[in-house]
MIVO-573233 format. One line per field, with one value per atom (N, C-alpha, C): residue number from 1; chain; x, y, z. Coordinates in nm, 2 decimals, padded with zeros to 4 digits. Example, Ala and Ser with C-alpha at 12.3 -4.5 7.8 and 13.67 -1.06 7.14 Angstrom:
<rs>
seq [1; 1; 1; 2; 2; 2]
mol [A; A; A; A; A; A]
px [01.32; 01.23; 01.32; 01.28; 01.37; 01.29]
py [-00.57; -00.45; -00.33; -00.22; -00.11; 00.00]
pz [00.78; 00.78; 00.78; 00.71; 00.71; 00.79]
</rs>
This chain:
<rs>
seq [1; 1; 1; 2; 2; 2; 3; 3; 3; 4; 4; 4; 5; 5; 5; 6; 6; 6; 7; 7; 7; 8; 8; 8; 9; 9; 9; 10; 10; 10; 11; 11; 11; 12; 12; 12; 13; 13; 13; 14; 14; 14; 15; 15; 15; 16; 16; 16; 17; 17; 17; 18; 18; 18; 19; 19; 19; 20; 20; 20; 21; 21; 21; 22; 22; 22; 23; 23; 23; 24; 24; 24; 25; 25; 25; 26; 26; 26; 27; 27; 27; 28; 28; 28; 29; 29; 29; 30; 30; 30; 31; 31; 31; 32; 32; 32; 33; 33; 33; 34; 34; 34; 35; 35; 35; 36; 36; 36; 37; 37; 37; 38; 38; 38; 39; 39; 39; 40; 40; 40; 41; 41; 41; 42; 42; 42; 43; 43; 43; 44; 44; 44; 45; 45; 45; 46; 46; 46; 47; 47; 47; 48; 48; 48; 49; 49; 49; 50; 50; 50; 51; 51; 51; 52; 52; 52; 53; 53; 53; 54; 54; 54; 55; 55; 55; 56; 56; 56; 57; 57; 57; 58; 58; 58; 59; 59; 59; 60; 60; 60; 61; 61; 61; 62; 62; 62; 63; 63; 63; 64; 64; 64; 65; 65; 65; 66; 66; 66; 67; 67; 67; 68; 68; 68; 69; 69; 69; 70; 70; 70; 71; 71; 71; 72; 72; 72; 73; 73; 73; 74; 74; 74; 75; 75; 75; 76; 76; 76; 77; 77; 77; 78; 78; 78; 79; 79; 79; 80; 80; 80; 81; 81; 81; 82; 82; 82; 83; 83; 83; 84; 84; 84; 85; 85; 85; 86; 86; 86; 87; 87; 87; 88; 88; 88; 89; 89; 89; 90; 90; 90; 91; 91; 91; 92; 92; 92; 93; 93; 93; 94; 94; 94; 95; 95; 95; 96; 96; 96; 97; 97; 97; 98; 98; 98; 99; 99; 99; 100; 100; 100; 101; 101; 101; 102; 102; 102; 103; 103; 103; 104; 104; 104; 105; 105; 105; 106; 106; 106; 107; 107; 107; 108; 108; 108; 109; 109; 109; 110; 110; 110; 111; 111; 111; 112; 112; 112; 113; 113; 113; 114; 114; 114; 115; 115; 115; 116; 116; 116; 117; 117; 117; 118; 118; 118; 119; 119; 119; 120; 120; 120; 121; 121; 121; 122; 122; 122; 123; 123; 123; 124; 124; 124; 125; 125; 125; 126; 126; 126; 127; 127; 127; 128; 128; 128; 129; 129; 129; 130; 130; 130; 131; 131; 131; 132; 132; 132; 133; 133; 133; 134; 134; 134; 135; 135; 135; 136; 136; 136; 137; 137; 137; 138; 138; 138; 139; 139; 139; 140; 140; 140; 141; 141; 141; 142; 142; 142; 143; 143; 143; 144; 144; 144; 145; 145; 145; 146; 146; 146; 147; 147; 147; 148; 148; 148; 149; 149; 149; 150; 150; 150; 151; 151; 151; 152; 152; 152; 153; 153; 153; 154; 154; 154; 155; 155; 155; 156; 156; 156; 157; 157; 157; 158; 158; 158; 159; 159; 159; 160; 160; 160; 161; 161; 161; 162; 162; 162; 163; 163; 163; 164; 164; 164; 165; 165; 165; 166; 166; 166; 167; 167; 167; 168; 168; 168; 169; 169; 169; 170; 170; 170; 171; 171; 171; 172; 172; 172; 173; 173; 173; 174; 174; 174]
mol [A; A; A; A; A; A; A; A; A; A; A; A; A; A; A; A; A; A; A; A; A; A; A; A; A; A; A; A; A; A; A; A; A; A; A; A; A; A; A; A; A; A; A; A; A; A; A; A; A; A; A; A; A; A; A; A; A; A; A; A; A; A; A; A; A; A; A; A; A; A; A; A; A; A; A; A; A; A; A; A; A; A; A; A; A; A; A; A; A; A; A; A; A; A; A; A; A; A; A; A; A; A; A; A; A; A; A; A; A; A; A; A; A; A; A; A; A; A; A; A; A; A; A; A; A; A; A; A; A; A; A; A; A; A; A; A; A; A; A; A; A; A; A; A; A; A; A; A; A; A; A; A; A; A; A; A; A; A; A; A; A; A; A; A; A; A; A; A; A; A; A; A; A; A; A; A; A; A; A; A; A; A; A; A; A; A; A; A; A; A; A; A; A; A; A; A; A; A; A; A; A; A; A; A; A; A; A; A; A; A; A; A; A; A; A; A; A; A; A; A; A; A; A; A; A; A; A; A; A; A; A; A; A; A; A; A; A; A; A; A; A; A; A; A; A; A; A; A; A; A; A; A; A; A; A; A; A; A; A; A; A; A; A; A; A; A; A; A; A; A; A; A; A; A; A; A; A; A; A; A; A; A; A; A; A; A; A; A; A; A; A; A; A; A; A; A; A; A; A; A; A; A; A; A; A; A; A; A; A; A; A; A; A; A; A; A; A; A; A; A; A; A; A; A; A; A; A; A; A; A; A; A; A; A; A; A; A; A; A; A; A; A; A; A; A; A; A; A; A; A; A; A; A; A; A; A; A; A; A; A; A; A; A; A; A; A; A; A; A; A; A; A; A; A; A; A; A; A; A; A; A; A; A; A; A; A; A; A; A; A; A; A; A; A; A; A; A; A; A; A; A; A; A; A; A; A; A; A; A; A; A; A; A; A; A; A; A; A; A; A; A; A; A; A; A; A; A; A; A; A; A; A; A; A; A; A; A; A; A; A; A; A; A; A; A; A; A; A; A; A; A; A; A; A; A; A; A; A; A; A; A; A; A; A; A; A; A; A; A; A; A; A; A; A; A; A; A; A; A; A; A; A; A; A; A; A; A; A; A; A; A; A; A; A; A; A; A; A; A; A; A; A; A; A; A; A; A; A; A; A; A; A; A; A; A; A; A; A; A; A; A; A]
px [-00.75; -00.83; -00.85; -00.73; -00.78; -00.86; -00.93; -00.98; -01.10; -01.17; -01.27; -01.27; -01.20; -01.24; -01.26; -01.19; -01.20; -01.34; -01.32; -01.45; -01.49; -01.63; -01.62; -01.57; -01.55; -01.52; -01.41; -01.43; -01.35; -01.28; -01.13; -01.05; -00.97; -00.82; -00.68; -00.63; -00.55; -00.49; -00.40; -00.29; -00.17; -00.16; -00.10; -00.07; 00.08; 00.15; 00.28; 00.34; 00.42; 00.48; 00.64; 00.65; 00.85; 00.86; 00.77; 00.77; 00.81; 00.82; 00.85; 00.71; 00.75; 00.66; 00.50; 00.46; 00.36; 00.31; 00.38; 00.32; 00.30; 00.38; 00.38; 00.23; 00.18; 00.02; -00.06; -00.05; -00.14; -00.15; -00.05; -00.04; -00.15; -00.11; -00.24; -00.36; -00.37; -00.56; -00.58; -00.51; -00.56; -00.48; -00.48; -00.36; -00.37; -00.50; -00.47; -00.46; -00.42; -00.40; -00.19; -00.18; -00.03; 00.04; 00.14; 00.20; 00.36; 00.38; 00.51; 00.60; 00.71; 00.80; 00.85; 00.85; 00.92; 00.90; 01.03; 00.96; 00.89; 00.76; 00.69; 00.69; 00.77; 00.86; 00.86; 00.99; 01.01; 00.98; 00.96; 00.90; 00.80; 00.69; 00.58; 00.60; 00.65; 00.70; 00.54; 00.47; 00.36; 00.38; 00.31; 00.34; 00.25; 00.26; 00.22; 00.05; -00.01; -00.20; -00.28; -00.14; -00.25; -00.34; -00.35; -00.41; -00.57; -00.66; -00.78; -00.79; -00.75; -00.81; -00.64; -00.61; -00.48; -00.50; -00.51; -00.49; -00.37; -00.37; -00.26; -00.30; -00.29; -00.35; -00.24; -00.27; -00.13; 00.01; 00.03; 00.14; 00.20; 00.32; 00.37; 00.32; 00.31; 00.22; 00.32; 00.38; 00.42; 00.33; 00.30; 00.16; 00.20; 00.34; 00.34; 00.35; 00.44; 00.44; 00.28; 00.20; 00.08; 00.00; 00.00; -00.06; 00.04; 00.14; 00.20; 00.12; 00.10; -00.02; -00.11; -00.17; -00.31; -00.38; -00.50; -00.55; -00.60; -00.66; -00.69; -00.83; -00.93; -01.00; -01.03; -00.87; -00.87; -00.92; -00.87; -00.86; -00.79; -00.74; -00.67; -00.73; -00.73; -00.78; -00.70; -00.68; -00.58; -00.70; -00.59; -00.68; -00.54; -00.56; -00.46; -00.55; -00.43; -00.52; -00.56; -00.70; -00.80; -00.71; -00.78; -00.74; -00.71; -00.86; -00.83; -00.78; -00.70; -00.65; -00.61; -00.62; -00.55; -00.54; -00.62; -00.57; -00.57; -00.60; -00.62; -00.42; -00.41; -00.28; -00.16; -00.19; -00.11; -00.09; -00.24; -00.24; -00.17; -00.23; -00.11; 00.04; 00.09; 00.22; 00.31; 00.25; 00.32; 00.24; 00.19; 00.10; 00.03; 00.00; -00.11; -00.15; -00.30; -00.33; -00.37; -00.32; -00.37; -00.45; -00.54; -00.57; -00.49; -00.44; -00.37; -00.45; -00.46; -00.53; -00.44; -00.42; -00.34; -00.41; -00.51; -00.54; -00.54; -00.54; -00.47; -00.33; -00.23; -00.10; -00.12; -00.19; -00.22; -00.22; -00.37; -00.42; -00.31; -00.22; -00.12; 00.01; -00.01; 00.12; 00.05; -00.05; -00.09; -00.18; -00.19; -00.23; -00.23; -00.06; -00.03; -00.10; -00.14; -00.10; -00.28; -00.34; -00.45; -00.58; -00.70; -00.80; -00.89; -00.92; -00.99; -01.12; -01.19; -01.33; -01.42; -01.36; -01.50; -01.36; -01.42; -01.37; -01.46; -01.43; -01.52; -01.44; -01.53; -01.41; -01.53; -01.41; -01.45; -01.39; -01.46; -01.43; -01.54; -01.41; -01.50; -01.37; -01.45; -01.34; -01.34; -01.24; -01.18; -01.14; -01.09; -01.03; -00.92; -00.81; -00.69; -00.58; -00.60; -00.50; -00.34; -00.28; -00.11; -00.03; -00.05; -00.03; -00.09; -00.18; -00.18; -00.18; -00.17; -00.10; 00.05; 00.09; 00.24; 00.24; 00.13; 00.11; 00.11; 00.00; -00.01; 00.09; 00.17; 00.31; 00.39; 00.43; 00.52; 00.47; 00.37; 00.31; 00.34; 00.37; 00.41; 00.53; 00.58; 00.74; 00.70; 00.58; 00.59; 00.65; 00.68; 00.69; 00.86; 00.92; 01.06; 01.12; 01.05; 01.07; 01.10; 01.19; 01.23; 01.10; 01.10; 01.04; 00.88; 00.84; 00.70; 00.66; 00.79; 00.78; 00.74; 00.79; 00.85; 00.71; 00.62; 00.50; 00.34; 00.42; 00.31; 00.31; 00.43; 00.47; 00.38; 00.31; 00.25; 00.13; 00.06; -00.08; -00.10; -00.18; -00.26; -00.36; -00.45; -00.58; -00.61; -00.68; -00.70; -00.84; -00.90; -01.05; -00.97; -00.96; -00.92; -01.07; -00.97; -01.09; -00.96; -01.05; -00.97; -01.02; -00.95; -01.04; -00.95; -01.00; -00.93; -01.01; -00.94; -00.98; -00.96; -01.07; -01.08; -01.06; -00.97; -00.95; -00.98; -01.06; -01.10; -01.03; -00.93; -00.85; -00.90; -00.90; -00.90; -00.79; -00.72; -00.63; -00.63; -00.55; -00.59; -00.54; -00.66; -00.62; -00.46; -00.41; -00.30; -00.29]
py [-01.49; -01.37; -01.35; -01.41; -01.34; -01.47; -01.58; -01.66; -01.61; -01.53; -01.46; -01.35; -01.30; -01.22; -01.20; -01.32; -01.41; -01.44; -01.54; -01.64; -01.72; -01.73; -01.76; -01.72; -01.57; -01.52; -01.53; -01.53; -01.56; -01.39; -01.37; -01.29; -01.30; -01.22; -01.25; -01.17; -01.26; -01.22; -01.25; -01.12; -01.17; -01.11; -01.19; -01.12; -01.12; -01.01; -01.01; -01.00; -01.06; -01.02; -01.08; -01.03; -01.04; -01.18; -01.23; -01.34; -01.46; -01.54; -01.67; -01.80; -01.78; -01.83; -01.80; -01.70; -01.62; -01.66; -01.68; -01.68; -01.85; -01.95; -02.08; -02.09; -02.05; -02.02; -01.99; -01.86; -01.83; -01.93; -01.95; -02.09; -02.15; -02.25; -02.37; -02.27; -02.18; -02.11; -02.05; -02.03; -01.98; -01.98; -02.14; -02.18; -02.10; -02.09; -02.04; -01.85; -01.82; -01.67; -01.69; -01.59; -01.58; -01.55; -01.58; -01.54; -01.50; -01.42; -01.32; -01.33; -01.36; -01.31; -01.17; -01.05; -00.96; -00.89; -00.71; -00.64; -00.51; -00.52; -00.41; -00.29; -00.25; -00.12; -00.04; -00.14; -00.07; -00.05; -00.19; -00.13; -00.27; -00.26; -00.36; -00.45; -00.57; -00.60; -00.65; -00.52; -00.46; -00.39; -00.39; -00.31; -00.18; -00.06; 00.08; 00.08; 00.10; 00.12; -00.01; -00.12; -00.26; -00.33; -00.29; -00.29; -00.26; -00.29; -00.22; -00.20; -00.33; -00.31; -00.34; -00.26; -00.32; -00.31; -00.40; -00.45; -00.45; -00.38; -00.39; -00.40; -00.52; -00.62; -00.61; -00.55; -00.48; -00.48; -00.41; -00.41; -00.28; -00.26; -00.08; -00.09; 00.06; 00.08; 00.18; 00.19; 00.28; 00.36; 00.49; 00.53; 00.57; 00.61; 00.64; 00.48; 00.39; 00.27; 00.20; 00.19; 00.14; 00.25; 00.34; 00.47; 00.44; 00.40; 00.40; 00.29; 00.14; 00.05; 00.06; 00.15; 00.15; 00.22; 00.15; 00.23; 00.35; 00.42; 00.56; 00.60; 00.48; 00.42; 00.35; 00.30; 00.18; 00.20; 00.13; 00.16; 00.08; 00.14; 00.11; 00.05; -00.05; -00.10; -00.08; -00.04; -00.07; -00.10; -00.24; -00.29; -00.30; -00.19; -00.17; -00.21; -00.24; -00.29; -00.17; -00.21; -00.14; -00.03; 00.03; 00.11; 00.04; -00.02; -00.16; -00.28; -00.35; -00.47; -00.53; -00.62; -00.72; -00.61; -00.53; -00.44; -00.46; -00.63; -00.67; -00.80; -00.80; -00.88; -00.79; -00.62; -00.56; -00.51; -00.53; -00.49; -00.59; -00.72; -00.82; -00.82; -00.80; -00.83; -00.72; -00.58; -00.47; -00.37; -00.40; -00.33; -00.24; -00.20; -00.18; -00.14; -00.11; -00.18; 00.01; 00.06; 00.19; 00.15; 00.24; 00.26; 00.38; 00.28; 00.36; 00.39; 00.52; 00.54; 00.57; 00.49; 00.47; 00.53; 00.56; 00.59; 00.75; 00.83; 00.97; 00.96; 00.89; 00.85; 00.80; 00.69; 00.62; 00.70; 00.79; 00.89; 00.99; 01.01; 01.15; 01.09; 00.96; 00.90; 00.90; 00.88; 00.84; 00.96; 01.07; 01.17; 01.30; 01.23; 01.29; 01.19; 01.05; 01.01; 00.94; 00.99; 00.91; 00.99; 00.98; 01.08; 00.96; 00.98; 00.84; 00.85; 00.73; 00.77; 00.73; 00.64; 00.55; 00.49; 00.41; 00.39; 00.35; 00.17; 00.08; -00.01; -00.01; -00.06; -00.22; -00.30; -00.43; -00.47; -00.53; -00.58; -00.67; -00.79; -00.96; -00.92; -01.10; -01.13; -01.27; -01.31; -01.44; -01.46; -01.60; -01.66; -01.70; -01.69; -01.71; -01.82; -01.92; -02.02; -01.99; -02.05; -02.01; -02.01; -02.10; -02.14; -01.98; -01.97; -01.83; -01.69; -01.71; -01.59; -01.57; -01.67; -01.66; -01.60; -01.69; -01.60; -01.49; -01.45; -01.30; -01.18; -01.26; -01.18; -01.21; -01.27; -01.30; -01.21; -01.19; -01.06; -00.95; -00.87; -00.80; -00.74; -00.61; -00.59; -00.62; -00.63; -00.70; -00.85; -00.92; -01.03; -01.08; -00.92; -00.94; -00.91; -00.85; -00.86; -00.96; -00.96; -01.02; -01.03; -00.90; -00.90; -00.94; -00.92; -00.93; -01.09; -01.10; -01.26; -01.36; -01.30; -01.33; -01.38; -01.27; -01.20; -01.32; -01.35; -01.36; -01.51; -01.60; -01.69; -01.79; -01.69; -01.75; -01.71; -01.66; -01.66; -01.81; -01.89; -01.96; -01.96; -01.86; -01.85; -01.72; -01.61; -01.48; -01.40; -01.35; -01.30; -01.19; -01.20; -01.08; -00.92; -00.86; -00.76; -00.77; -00.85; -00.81; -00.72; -00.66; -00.51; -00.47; -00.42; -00.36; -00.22; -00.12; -00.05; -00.10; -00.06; -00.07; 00.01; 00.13; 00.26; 00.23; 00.23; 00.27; 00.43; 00.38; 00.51; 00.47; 00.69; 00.65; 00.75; 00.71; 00.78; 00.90; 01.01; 01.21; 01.19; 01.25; 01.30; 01.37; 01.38; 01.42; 01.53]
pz [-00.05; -00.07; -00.22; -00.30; -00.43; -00.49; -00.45; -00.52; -00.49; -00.35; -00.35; -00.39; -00.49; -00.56; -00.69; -00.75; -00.86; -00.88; -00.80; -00.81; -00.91; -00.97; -01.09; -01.20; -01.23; -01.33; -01.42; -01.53; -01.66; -01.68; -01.65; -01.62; -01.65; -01.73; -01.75; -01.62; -01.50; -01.43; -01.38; -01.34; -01.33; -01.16; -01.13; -00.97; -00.90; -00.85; -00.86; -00.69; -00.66; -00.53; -00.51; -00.42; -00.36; -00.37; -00.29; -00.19; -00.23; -00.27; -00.33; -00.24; -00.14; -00.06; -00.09; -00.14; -00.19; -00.29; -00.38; -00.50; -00.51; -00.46; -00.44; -00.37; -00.30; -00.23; -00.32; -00.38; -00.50; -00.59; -00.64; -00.79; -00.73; -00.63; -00.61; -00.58; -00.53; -00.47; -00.66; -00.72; -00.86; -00.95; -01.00; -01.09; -01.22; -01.29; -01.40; -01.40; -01.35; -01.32; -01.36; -01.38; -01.42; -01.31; -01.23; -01.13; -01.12; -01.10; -01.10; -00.97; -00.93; -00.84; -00.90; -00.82; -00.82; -00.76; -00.73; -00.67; -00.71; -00.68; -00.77; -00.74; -00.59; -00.53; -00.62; -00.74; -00.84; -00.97; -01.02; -01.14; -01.18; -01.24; -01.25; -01.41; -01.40; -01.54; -01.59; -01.62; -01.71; -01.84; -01.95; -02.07; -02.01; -02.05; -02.02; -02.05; -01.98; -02.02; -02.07; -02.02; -02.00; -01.90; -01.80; -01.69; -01.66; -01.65; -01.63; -01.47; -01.35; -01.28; -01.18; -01.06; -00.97; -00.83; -00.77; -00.66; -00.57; -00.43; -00.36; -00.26; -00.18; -00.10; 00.01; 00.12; 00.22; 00.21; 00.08; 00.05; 00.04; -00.02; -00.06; -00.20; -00.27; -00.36; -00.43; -00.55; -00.63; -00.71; -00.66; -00.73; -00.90; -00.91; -01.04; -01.12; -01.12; -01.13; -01.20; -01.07; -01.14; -01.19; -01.18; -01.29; -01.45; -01.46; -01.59; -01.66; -01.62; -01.66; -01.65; -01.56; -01.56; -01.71; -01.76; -01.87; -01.79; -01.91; -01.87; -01.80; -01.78; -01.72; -01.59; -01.60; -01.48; -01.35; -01.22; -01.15; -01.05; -00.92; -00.80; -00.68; -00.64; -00.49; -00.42; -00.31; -00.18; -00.09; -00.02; 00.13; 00.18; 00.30; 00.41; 00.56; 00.63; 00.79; 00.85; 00.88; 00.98; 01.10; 01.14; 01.26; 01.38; 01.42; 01.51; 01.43; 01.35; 01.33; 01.41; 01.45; 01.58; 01.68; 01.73; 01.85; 01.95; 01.99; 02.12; 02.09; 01.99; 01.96; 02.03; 01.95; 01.99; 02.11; 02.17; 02.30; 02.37; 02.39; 02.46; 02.43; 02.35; 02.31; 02.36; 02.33; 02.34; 02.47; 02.54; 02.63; 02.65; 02.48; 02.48; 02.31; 02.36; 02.15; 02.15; 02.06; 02.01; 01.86; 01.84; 01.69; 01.60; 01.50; 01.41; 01.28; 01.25; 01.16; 01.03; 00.93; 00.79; 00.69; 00.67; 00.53; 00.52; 00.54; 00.55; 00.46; 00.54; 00.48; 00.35; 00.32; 00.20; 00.08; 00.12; 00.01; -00.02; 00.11; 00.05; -00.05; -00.04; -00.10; -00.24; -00.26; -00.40; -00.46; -00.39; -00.47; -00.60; -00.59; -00.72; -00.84; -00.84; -00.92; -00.93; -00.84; -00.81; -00.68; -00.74; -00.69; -00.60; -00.41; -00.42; -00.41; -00.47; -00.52; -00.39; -00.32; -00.18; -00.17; 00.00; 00.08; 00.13; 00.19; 00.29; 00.37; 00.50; 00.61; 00.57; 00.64; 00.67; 00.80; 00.83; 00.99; 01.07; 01.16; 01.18; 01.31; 01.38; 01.47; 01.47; 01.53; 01.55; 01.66; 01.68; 01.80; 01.71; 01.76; 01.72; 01.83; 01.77; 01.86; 01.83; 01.91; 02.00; 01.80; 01.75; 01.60; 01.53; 01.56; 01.44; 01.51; 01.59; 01.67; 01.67; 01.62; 01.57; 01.41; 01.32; 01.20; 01.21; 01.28; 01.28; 01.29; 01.41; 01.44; 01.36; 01.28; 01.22; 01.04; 01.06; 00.92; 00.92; 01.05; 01.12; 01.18; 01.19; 01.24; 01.36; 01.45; 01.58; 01.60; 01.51; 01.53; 01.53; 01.47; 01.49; 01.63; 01.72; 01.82; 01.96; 02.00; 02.11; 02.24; 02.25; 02.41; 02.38; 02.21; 02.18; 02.14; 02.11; 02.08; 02.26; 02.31; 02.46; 02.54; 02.52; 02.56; 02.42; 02.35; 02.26; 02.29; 02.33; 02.36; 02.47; 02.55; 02.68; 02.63; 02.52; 02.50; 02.40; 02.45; 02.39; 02.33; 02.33; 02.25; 02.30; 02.16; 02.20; 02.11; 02.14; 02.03; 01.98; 01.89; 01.82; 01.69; 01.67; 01.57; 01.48; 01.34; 01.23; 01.11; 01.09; 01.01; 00.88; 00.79; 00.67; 00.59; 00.55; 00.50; 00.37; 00.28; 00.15; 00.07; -00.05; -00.07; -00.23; -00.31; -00.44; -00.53; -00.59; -00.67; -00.79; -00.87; -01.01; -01.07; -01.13; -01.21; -01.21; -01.21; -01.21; -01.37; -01.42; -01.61; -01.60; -01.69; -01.72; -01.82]
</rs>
């Protein structure tokens, strides 16, 4: 994802996550980008108002955290999953797929620290073979499950809706 968003462009970027696994992915998709293990829960090993632009690509978000890097300009992406995300995944695994709607939550967690400007949904589908329908669960607290594993186990191939909301923040003056 983040080489399409890269793309061509000539950019200093650094991109940060827990994962080890993660960032070993990133390196090769965009070697020359700076890459971080850590967790940015807590605190972003950023200098204060060096930041123009941050990205949080379905992850947890410290709104004060990247508001302390961010310039006074910048701004915040979050892409969180869709209402329908895999809601036919969840529907098979767990018996049945509801839509969850997340971005309400999102905006109240980050509104002290952040005003949101637009918001755009994206959303495709796929066929998802027995192999990534285990990805999928396994990205997911569904996938720690016993009885969902159990159930996900006998699906071979499934059309899924994969969706994401897209949330554009800008910093609240101070």
């Amino acid at each position: 994802m983040i080489a399409r968003i890269v793309g061509d462009r000539e950019i200093d970027l650094c991109g940060i996550d827990l994962s080890v696994a993660a960032v070993r992915r990133a390196v090769r998709t965009v070697p020359a980008a700076t890459w971080i293990v850590a967790n940015a829960d807590r605190r972003l090993p950023l200098a204060t108002g060096s930041v123009d632009l941050a990205l949080s690509l379905f992850g947890r978000r410290n709104g004060p955290e990247v508001r302390r890097v961010l310039r006074p300009h910048g701004r915040l992406v979050v892409a969180i999953p869709g209402g329908d995300d895999l809601i036919e995944l969840r529907g098979a695994v767990q018996g049945t797929g509801l839509v969850v709607e997340r971005v309400p939550v999102v905006v109240d967690a980050l509104t002290s620290d952040f005003a949101l400007a637009g918001q755009r949904t994206v959303r495709w589908g796929a066929t998802l073979d027995a192999a990534r329908i285990e990805d999928a669960l396994a990205l997911t607290y569904r996938g720690a499950r016993h009885r969902e594993r159990e159930r996900a186990a006998r699906l071979t191939s499934l059309e899924v809706t994969l969706s994401a909301e897209l949330l554009d923040f800008r910093p609240r003056r101070r």
